[in-house]
GUVEX-18185 format. One record per residue (C-alpha): residue in one letter; z, x, y; residue number from 1. Coordinates in steps of 0.2 Angstrom, whole numbers, plus 5000, padded with zeros to 4 digits. Last residue first. Example, Ala and Ser with C-alpha at 12.3 -4.5 7.8 and 13.67 -1.06 7.14 Angstrom:
<rs>
<r drenba="S" up="5036" east="5068" north="4995" nupa="2"/>
<r drenba="A" up="5039" east="5062" north="4978" nupa="1"/>
</rs>
This chain:
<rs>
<r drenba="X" up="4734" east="4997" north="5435" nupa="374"/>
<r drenba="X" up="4738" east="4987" north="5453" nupa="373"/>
<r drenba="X" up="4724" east="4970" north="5454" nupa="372"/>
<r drenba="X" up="4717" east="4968" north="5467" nupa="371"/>
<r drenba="X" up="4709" east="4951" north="5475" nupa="370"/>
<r drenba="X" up="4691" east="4946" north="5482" nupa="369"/>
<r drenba="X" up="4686" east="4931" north="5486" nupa="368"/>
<r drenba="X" up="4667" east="4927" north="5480" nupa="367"/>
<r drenba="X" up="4673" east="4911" north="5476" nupa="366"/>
<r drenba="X" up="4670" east="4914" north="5458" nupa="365"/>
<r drenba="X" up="4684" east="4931" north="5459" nupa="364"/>
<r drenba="X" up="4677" east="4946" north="5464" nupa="363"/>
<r drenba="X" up="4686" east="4963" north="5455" nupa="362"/>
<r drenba="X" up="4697" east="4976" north="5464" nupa="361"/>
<r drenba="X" up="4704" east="4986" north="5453" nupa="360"/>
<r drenba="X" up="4718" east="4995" north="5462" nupa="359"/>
<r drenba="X" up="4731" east="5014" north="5461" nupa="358"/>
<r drenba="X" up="4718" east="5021" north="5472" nupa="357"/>
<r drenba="X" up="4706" east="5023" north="5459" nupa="356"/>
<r drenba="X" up="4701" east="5040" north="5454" nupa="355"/>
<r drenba="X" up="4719" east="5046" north="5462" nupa="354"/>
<r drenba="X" up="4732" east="5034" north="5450" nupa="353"/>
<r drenba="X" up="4726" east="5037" north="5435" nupa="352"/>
<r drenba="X" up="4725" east="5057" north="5439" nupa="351"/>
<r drenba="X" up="4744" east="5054" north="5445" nupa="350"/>
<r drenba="X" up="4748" east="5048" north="5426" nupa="349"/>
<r drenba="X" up="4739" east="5058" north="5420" nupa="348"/>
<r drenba="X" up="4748" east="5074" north="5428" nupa="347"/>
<r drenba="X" up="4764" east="5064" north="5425" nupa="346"/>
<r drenba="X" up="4759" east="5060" north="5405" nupa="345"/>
<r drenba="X" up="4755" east="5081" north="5402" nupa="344"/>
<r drenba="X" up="4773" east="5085" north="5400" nupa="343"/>
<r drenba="X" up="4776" east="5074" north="5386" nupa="342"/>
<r drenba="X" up="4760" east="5075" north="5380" nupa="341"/>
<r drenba="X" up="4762" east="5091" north="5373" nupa="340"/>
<r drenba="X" up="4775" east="5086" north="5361" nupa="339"/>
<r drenba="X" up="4762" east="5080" north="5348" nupa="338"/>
<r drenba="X" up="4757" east="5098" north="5346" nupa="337"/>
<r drenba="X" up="4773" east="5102" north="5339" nupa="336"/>
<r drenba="X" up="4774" east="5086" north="5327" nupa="335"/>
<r drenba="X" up="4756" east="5091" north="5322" nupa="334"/>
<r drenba="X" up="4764" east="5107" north="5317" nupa="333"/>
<r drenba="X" up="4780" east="5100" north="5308" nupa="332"/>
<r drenba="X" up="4767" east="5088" north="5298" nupa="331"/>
<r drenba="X" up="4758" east="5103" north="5294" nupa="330"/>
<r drenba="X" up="4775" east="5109" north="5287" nupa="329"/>
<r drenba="X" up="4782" east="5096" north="5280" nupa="328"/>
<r drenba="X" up="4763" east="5095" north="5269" nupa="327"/>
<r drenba="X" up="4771" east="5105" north="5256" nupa="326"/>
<r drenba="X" up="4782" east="5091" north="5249" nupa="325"/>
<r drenba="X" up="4773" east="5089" north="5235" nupa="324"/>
<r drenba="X" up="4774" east="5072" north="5220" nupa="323"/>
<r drenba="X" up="4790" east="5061" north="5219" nupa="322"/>
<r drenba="X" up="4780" east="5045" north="5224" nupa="321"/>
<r drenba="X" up="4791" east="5040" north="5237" nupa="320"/>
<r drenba="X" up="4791" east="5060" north="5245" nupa="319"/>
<r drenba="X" up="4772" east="5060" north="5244" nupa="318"/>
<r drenba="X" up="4773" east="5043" north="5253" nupa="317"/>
<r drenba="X" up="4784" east="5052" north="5267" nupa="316"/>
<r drenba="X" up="4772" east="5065" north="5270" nupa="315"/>
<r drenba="X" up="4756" east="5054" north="5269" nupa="314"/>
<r drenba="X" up="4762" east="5044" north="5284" nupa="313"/>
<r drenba="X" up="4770" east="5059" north="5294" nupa="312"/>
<r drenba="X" up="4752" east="5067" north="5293" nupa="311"/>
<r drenba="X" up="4744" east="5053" north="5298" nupa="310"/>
<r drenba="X" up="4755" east="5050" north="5313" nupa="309"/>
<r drenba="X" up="4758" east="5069" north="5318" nupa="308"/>
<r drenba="X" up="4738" east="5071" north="5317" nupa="307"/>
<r drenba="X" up="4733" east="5055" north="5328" nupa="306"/>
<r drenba="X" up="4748" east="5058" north="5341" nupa="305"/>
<r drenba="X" up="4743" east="5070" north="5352" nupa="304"/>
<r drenba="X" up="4726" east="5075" north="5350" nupa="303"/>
<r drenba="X" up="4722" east="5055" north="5351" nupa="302"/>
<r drenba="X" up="4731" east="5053" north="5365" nupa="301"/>
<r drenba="X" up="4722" east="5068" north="5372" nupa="300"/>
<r drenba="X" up="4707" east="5061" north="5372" nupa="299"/>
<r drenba="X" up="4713" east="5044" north="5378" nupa="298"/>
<r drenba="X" up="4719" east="5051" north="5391" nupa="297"/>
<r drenba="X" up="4702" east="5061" north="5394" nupa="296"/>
<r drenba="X" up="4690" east="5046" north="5392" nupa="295"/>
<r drenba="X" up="4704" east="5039" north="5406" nupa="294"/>
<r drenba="X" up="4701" east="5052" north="5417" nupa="293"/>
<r drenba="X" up="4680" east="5049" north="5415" nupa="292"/>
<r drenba="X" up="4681" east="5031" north="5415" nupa="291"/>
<r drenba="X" up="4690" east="5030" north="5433" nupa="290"/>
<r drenba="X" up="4678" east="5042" north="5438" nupa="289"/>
<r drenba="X" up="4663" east="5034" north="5432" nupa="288"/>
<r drenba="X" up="4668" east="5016" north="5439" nupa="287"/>
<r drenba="X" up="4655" east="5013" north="5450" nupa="286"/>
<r drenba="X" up="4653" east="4993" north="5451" nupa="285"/>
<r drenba="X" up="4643" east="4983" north="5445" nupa="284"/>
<r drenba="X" up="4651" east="4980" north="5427" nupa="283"/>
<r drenba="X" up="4644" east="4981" north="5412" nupa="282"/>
<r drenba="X" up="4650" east="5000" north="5411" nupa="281"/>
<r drenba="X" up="4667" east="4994" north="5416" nupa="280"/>
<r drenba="X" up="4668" east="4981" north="5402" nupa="279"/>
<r drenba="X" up="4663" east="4991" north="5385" nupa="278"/>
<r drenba="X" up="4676" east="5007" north="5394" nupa="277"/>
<r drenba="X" up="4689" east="4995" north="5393" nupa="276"/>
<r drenba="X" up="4685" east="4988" north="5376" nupa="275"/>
<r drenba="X" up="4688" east="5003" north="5369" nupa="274"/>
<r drenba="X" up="4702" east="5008" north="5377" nupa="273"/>
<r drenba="X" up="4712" east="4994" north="5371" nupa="272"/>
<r drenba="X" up="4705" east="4996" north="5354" nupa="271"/>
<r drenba="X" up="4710" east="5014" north="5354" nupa="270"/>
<r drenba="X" up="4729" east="5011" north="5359" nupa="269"/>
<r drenba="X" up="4731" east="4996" north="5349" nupa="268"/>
<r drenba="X" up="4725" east="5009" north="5333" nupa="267"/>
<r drenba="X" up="4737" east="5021" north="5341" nupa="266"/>
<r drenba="X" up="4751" east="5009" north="5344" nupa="265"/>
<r drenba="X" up="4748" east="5005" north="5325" nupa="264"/>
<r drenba="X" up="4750" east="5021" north="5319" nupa="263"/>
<r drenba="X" up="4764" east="5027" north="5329" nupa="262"/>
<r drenba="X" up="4778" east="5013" north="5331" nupa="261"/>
<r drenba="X" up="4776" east="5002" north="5317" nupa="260"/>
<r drenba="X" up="4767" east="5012" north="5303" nupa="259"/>
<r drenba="X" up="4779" east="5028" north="5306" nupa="258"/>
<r drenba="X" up="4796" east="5017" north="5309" nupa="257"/>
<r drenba="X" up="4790" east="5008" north="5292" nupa="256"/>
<r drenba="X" up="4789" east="5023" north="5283" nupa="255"/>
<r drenba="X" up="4803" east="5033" north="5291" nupa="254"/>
<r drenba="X" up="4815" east="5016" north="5287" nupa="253"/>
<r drenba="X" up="4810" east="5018" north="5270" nupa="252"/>
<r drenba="X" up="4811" east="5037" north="5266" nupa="251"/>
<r drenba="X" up="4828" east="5038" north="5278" nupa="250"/>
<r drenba="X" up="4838" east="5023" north="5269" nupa="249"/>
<r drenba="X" up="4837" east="5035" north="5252" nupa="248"/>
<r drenba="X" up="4850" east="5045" north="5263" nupa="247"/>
<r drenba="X" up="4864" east="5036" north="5258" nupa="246"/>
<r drenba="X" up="4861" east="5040" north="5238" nupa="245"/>
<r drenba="X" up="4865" east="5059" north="5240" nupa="244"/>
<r drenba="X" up="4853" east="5065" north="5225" nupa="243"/>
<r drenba="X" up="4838" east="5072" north="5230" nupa="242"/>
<r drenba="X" up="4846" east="5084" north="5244" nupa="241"/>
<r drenba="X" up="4841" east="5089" north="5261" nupa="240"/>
<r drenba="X" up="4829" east="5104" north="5268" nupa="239"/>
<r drenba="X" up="4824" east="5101" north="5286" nupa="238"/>
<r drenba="X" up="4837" east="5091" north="5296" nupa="237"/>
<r drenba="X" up="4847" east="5105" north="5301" nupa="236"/>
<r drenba="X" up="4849" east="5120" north="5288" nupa="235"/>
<r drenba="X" up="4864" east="5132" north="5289" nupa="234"/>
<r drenba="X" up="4859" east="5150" north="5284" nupa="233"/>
<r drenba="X" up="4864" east="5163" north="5270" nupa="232"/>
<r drenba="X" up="4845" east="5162" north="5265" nupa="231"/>
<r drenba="X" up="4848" east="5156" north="5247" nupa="230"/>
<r drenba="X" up="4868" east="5151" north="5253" nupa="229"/>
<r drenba="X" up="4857" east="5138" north="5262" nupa="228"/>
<r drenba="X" up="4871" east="5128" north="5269" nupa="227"/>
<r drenba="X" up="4866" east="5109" north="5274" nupa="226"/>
<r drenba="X" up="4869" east="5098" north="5293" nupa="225"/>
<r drenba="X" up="4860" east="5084" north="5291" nupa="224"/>
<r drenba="X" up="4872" east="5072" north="5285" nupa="223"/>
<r drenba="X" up="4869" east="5052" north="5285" nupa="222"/>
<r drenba="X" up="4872" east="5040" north="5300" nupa="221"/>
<r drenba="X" up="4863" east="5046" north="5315" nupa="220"/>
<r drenba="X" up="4847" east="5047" north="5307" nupa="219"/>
<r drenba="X" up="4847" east="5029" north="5301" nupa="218"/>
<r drenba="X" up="4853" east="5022" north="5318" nupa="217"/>
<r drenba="X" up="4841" east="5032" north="5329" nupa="216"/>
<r drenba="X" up="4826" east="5020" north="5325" nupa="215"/>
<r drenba="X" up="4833" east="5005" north="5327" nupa="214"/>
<r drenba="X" up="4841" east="5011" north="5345" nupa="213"/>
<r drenba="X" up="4821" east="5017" north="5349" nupa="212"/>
<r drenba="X" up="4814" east="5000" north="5344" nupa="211"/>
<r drenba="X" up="4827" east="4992" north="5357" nupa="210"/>
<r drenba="X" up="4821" east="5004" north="5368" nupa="209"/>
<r drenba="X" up="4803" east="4998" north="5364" nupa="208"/>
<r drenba="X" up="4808" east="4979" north="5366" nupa="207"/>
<r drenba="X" up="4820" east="4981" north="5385" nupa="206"/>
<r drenba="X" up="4803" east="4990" north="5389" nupa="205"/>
<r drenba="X" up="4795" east="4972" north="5384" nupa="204"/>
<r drenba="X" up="4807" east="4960" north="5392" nupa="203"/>
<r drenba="X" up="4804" east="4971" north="5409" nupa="202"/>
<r drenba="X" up="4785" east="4971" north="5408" nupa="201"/>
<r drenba="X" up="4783" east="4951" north="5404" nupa="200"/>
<r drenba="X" up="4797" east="4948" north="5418" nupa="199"/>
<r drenba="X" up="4790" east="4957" north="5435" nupa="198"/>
<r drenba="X" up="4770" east="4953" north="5425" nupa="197"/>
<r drenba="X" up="4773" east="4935" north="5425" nupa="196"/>
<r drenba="X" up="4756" east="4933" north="5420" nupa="195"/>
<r drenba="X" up="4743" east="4922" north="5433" nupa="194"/>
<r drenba="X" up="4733" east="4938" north="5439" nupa="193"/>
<r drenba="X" up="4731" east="4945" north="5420" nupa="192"/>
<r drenba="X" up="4724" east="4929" north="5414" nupa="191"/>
<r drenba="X" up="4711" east="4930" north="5430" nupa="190"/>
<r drenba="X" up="4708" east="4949" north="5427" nupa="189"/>
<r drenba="X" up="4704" east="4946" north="5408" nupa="188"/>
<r drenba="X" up="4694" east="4962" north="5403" nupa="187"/>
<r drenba="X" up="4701" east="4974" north="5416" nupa="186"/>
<r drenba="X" up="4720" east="4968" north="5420" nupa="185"/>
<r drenba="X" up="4720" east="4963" north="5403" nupa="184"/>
<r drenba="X" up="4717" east="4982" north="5396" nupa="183"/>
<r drenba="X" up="4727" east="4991" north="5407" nupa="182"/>
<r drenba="X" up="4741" east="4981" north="5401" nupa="181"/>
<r drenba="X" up="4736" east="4982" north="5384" nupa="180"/>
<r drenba="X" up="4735" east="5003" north="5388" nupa="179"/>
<r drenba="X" up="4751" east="5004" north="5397" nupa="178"/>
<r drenba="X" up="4760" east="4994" north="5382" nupa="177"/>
<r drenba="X" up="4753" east="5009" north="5370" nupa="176"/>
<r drenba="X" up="4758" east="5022" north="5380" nupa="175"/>
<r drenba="X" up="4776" east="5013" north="5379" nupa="174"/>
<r drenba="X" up="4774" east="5012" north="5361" nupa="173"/>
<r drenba="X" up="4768" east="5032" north="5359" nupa="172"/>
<r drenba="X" up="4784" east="5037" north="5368" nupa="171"/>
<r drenba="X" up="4796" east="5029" north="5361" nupa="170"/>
<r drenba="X" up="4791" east="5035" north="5344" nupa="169"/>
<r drenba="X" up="4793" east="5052" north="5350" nupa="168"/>
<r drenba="X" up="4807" east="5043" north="5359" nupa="167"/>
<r drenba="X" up="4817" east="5039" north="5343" nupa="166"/>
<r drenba="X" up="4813" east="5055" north="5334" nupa="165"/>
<r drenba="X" up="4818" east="5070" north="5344" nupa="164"/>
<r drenba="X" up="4835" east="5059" north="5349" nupa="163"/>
<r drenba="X" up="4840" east="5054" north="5332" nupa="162"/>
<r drenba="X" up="4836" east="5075" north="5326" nupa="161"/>
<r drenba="X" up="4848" east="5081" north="5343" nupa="160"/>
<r drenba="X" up="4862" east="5069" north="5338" nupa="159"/>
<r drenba="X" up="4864" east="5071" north="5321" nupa="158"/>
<r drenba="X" up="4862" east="5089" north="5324" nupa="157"/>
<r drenba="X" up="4875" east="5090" north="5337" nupa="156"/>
<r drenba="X" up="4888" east="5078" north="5326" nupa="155"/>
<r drenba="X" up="4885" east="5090" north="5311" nupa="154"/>
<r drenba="X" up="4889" east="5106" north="5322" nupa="153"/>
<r drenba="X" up="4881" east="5120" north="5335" nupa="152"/>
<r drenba="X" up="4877" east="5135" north="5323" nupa="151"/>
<r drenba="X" up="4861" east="5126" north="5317" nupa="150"/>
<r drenba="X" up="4852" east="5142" north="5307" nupa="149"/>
<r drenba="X" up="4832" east="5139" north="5308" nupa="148"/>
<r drenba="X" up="4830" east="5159" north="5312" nupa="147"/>
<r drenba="X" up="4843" east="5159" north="5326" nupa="146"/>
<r drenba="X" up="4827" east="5155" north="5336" nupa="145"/>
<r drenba="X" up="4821" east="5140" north="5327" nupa="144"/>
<r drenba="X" up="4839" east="5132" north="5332" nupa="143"/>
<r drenba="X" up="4840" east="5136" north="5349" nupa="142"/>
<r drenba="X" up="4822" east="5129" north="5352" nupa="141"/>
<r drenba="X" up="4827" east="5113" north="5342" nupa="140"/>
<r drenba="X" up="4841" east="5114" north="5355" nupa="139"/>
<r drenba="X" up="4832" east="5113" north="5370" nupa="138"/>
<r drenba="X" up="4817" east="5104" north="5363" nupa="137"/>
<r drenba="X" up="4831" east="5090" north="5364" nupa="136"/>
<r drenba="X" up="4831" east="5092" north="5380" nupa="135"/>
<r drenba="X" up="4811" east="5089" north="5381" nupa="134"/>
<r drenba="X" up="4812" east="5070" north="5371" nupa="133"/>
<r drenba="X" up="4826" east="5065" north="5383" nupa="132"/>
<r drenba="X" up="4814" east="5069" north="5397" nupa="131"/>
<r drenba="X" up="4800" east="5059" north="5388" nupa="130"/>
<r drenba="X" up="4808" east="5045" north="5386" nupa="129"/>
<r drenba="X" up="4815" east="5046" north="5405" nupa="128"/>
<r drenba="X" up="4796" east="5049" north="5410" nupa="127"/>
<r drenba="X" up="4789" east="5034" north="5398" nupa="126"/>
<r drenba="X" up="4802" east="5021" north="5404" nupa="125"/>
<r drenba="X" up="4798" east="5024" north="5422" nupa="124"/>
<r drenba="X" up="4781" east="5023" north="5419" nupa="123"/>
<r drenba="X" up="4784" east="5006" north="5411" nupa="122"/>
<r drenba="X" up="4795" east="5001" north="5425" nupa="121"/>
<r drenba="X" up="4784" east="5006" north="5439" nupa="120"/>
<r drenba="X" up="4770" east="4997" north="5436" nupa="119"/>
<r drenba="X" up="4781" east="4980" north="5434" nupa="118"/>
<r drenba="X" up="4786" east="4987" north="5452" nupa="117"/>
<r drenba="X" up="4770" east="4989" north="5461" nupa="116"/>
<r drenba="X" up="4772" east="4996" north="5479" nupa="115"/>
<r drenba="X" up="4786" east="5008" north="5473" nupa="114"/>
<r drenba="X" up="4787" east="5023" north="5483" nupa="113"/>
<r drenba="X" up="4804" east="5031" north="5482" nupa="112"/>
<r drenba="X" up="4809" east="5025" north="5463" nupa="111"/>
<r drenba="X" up="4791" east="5032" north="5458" nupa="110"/>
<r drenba="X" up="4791" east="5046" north="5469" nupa="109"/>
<r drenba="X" up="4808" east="5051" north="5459" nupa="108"/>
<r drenba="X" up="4803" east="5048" north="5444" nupa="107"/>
<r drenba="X" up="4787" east="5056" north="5442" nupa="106"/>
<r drenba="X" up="4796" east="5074" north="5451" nupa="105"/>
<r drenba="X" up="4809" east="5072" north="5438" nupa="104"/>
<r drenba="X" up="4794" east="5069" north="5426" nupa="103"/>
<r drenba="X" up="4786" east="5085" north="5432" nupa="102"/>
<r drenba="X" up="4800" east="5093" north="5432" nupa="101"/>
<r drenba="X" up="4805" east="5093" north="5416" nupa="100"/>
<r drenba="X" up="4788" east="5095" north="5408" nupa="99"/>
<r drenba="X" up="4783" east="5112" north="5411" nupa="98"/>
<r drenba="X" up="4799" east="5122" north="5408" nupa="97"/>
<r drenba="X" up="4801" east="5112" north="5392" nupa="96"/>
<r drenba="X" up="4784" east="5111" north="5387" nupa="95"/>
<r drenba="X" up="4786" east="5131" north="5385" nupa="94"/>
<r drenba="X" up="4802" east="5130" north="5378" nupa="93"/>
<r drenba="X" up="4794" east="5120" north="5365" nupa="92"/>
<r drenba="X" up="4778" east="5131" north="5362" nupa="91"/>
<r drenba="X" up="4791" east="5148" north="5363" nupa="90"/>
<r drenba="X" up="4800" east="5140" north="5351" nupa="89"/>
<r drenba="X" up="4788" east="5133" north="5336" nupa="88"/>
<r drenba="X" up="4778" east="5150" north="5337" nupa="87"/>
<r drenba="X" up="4794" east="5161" north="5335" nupa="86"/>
<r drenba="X" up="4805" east="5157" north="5321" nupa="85"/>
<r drenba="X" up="4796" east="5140" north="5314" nupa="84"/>
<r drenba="X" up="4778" east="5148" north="5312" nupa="83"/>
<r drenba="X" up="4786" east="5166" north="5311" nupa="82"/>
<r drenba="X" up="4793" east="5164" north="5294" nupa="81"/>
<r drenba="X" up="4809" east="5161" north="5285" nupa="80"/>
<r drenba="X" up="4810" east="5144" north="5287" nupa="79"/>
<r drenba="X" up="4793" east="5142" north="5281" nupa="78"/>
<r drenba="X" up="4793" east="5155" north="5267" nupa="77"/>
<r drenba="X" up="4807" east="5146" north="5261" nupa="76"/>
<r drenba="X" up="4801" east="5129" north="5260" nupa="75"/>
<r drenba="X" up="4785" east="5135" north="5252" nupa="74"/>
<r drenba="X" up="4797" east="5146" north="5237" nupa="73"/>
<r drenba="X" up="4807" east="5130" north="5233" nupa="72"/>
<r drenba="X" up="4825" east="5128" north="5235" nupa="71"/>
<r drenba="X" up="4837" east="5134" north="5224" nupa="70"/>
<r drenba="X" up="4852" east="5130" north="5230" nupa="69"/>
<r drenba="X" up="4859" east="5117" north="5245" nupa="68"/>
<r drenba="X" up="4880" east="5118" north="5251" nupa="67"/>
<r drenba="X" up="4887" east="5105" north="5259" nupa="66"/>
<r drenba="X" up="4890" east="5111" north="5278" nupa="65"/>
<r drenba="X" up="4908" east="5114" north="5284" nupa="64"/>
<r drenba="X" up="4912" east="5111" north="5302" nupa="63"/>
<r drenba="X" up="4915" east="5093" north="5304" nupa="62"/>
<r drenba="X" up="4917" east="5081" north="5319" nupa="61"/>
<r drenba="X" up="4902" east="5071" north="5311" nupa="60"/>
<r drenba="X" up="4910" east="5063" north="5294" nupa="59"/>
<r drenba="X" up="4902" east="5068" north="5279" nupa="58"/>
<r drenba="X" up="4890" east="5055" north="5273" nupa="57"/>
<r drenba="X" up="4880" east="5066" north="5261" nupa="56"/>
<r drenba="X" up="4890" east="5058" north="5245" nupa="55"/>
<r drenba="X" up="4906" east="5060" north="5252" nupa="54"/>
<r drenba="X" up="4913" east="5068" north="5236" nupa="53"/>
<r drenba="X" up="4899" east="5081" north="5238" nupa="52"/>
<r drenba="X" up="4895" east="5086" north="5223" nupa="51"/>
<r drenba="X" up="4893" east="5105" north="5221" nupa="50"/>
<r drenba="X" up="4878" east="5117" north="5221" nupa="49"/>
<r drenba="X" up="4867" east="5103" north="5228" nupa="48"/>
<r drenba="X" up="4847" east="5106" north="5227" nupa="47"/>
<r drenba="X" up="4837" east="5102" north="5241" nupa="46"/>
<r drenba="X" up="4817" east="5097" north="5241" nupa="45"/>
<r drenba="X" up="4809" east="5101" north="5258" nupa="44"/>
<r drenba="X" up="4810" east="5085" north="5269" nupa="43"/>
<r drenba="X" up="4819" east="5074" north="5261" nupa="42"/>
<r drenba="X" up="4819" east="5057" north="5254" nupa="41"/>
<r drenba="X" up="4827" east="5051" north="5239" nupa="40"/>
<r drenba="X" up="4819" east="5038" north="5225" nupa="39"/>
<r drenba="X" up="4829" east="5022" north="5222" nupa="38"/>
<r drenba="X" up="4824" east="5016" north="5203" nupa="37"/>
<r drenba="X" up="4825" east="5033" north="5196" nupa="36"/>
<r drenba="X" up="4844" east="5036" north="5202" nupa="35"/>
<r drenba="X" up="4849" east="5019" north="5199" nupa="34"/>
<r drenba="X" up="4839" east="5022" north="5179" nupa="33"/>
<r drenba="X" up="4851" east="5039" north="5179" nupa="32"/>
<r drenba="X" up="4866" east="5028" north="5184" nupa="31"/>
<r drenba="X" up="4862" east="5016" north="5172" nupa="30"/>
<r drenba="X" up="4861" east="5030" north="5156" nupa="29"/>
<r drenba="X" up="4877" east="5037" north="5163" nupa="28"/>
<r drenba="X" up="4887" east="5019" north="5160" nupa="27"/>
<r drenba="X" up="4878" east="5015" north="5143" nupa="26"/>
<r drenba="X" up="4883" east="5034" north="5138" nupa="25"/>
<r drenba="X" up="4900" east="5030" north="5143" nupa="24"/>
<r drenba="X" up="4903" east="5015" north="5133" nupa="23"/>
<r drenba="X" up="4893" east="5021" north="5118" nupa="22"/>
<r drenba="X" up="4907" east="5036" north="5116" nupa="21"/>
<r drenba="X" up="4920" east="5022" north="5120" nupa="20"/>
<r drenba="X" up="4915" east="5010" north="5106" nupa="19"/>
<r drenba="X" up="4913" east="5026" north="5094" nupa="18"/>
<r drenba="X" up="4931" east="5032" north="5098" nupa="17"/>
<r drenba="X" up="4937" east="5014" north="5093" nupa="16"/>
<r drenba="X" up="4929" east="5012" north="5078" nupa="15"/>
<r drenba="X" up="4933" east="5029" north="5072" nupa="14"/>
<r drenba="X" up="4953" east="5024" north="5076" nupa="13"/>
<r drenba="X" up="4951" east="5007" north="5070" nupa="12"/>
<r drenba="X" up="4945" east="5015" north="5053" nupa="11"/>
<r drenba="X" up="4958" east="5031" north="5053" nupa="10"/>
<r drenba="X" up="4973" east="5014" north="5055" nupa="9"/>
<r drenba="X" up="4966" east="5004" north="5041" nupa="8"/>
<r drenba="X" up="4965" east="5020" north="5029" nupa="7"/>
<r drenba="X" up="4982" east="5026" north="5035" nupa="6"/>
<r drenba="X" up="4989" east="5007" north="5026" nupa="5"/>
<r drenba="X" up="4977" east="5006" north="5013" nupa="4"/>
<r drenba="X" up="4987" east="5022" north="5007" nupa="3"/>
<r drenba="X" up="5004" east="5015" north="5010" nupa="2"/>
<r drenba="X" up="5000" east="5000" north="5000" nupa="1"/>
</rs>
């Protein structure tokens, strides 16, 4: 009785054991299909060392990294090399000298000599986005000369990579509202003469800078800060982990952000255009210098924001498929050359302004004429 006794007991025993040996490999095997199911954005693949209890969401105000290993061999010839060490810099610092005193200068004769105020506003907005996007040049500068090692804090990166972003694509959606507005006072002069144009422009620069807040959030909210013990450097923003779960809300919001507010204000952008230059060159009127500076915006529209919105397109669905992360560093060039138009927007913006008096003038049914401010 004894005996059946122990054998009873060593059977519940191996029962049990077996039941808990399932139990965790259910549990790991549905952690590795959450994993599969909810791919991780970065920009050059990062590999933890150690897991982060905080699961990439260390708190701002802190000074020690997470620490990355073995990243690729194209990620570190890049961050090691003279494209991001020296090029990238002395372009930025450039613009920087350039560009923020031009759009002081913008600003001030704009708040000085107002004659149109709706004008105003949406040039207004573009100058102060494009100031914020040159200081933060500053620091990206800082940070590519050190060799691409951020010495200045998490919260500074955080900050710095929300602000880069959110008026990069500030910028190209309040280009994009200049060119609609162009484009109805040209094509539809009457519509455009009976729109509340004080109220329509002040709702819609409230709409891109609520765009820009949306945009920041995601960035603001995950670590960007990472030690490269491979290159004895800290990392800001361009190599992060695969497996921190809170940044898979950067692949998907960077998608929609890159559809919503660079490739389809260009696409606006050029149909706008477009059918400007259609209706002046039916038009009576000489308009050849107005349509030469304005072929030339356009042009360097194009330049500017064309590549860096293609490339960051195909760069983030590359990262959603799981395939190459090689094309970061095209798209970090385009992104580069994308930055020129914030100090060349005051020089068009006075060019618009001298080939045609600031006015359209156009003749109404009546043969009363009336202008319209562009």
């Amino acid at each position: 009785m004894r005996k059946l006794w122990i054998l009873l007991l060593l059977f519940a025993l191996f029962i049990h054991g077996t039941l808990q040996k399932n139990g965790r490999k259910t549990s790991k095997a549905k952690q590795n299909k959450t994993k599969r199911d909810f791919p991780m954005p970065r920009v050059f693949k990062g590999v933890p060392l150690t897991k982060s209890p905080l699961q990439g969401t260390q708190a701002p105000n802190s000074t020690i990294s997470p620490a990355l290993g073995s990243i690729n061999e194209i990620a570190v010839r890049y961050l090691k090399g003279p494209l991001s060490t020296r090029a990238f810099p002395i372009i930025y610092l450039g613009l920087v000298i350039v560009g923020i005193p031009a759009n002081l200068t913008i600003l001030c004769l704009l708040l000085t000599k107002v004659r149109k105020v709706s004008s105003a506003i949406l040039y207004c907005s573009l100058a102060v986005s494009d100031l914020f996007l040159l200081i933060s040049l500053l620091f990206k500068s800082h940070y590519h000369l050190l060799g691409n090692h951020w010495v200045l804090g998490e919260a500074a990166c955080r900050a710095v990579t929300a602000c880069f972003y959110g008026n990069l694509y500030c910028s190209a959606l309040t280009l994009a509202c200049i060119a609609v507005k162009r484009y109805m006072a040209v094509v539809h002069p009457f519509i455009y003469k009976t729109l509340p144009k004080l109220k329509s422009t002040a709702l819609v620069v409230l709409a891109v800078w609520g765009v820009f807040v949306a945009a920041i959030i995601p960035e603001l909210l995950v670590q960007q800060t990472f030690w490269l013990p491979q290159l004895n450097r800290t990392s800001c923003h361009d190599v992060l982990p695969l497996d921190f779960n809170s940044h898979a809300v950067l692949l998907f919001s960077n998608l929609i952000l890159t559809v919503l507010c660079l490739l389809l204000p260009m696409v606006v952008t050029f149909v706008c255009f477009i059918k400007i230059f259609r209706a002046l060159n039916q038009s009576h009127y000489d308009w050849a210098m107005y349509i030469k500076s304005s072929s030339l915006v356009f042009t360097i529209f194009l330049v500017c924001f064309l590549p860096v919105g293609v490339l960051h397109f195909l760069h983030y669905m590359c990262l959603f498929f799981n395939l190459t992360d090689s094309l970061y560093i095209y798209f970090n060039t385009a992104v580069c050359l994308c930055c020129i138009h914030a100090c060349l927007d005051p020089f068009f913006f006075i060019l618009m302004s001298k080939s045609t008096g600031s006015k359209m003038y156009f003749l109404s049914f009546k043969g009363k004429s009336f202008s319209i401010s562009i």
